[in-house]
C-alpha positions in Angstrom: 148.8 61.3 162.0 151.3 63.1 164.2 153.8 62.9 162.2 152.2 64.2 159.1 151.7 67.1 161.0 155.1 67.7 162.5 156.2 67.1 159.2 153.8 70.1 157.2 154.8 71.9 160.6 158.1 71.5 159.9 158.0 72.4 155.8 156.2 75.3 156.9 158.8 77.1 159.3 161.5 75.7 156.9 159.3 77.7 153.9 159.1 81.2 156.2 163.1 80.9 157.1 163.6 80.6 153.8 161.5 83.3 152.4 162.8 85.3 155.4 166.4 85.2 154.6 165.7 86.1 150.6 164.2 88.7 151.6 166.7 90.1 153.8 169.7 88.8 151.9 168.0 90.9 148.5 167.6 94.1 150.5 171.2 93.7 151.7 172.8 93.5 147.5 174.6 96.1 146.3 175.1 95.9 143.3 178.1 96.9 141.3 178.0 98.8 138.0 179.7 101.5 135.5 177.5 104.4 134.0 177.6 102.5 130.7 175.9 99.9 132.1 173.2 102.1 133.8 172.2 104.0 130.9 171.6 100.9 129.1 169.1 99.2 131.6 168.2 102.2 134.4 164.8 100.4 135.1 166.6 97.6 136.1 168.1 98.9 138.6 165.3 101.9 139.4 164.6 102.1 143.4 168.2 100.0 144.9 171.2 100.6 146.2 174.0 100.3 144.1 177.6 101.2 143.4 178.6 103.2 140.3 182.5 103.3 139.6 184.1 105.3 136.8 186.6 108.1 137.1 186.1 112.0 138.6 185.7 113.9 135.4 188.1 116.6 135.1 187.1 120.3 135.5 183.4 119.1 137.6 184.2 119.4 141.0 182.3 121.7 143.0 182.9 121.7 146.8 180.5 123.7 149.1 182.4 123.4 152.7 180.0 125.6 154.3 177.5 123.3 153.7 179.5 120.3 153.2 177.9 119.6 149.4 180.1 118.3 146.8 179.1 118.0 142.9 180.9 116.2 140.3 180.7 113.9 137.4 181.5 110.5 137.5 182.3 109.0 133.8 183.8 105.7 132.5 184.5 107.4 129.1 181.2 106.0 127.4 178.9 107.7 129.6 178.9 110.6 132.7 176.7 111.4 135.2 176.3 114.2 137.8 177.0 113.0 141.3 176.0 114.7 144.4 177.6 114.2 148.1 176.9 115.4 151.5 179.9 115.5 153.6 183.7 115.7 153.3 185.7 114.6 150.5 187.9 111.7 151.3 192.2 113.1 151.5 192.4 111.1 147.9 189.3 112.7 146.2 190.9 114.8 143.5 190.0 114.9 139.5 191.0 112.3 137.4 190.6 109.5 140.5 189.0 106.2 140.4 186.3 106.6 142.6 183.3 104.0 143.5 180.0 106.1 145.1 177.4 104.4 147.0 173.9 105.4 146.9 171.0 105.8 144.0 169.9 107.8 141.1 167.2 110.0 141.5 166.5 111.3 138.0 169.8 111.4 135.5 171.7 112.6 139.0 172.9 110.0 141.8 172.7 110.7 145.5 175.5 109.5 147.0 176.1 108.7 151.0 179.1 106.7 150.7 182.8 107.7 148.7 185.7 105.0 148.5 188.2 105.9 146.3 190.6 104.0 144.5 194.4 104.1 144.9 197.2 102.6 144.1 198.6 99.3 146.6 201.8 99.7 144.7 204.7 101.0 147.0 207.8 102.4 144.9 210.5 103.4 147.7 213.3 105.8 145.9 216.1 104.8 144.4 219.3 104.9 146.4 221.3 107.8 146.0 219.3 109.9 143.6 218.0 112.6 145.4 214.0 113.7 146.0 211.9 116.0 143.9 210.7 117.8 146.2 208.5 119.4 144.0 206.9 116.0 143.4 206.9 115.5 147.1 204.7 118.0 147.7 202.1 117.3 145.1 201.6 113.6 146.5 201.3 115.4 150.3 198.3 117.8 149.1 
């Protein structure tokens, strides 16, 4: 008889660990998608946290830095959204950019909290004896 219950006992804490650690491992997803892909389910994904990645559309920027507020689209050539920001644009935020934002959609708008832009992990150093544009060396230092 003891054992029968030690073993429900035991199915029953293994049951609420398990249940326990679904639970927090789905609150923890992100979930990883292009505007595309949201427009085509948006209920699906209505009330989480997720990451929409595209590129900044040129000509949308709008940077507030009294109040730290930053507007701009985010597109991945099939569909754009408005994006808002509070805070400081990243050094590499600039039109044109890859750009994943973290946060949610509240409406046809998403709230972001959270910039990472994408950049290049390609290093070209110049070619020996052919001298620098300077002009060029400037742009990449803005």
């Amino acid at each position: 008889m003891k054992k029968l219950i030690y073993g429900i006992a035991g199915v029953v804490i293994l049951g609420i660990a398990g249940a326990l650690i679904y639970k927090a491992l789905n609150s923890s997803l992100v979930y990883f998608i292009l505007p595309n892909e949201y427009a085509a389910h948006p209920d699906q994904y209505k009330n989480r946290r997720i990451r929409l990645g595209g590129l900044v559309e040129a000509g949308s920027v709008k940077y507030d830095d009294k109040n730290l507020q930053l507007a701009f689209e985010i597109t991945d050539s099939i569909k754009t959204y408005p994006v808002t920001h509070v805070g400081a644009p990243p050094e590499l935020f600039k039109e044109g950019t890859g750009i994943v934002v973290e946060g949610h959609f509240e409406g046809q708008t998403f709230k972001s909290d959270q910039l990472l832009i994408k950049h290049s992990e390609v290093y070209k150093p110049p070619v020996d004896g052919q001298p620098i544009d300077i002009k060029m060396l400037k742009d990449t230092l803005q």
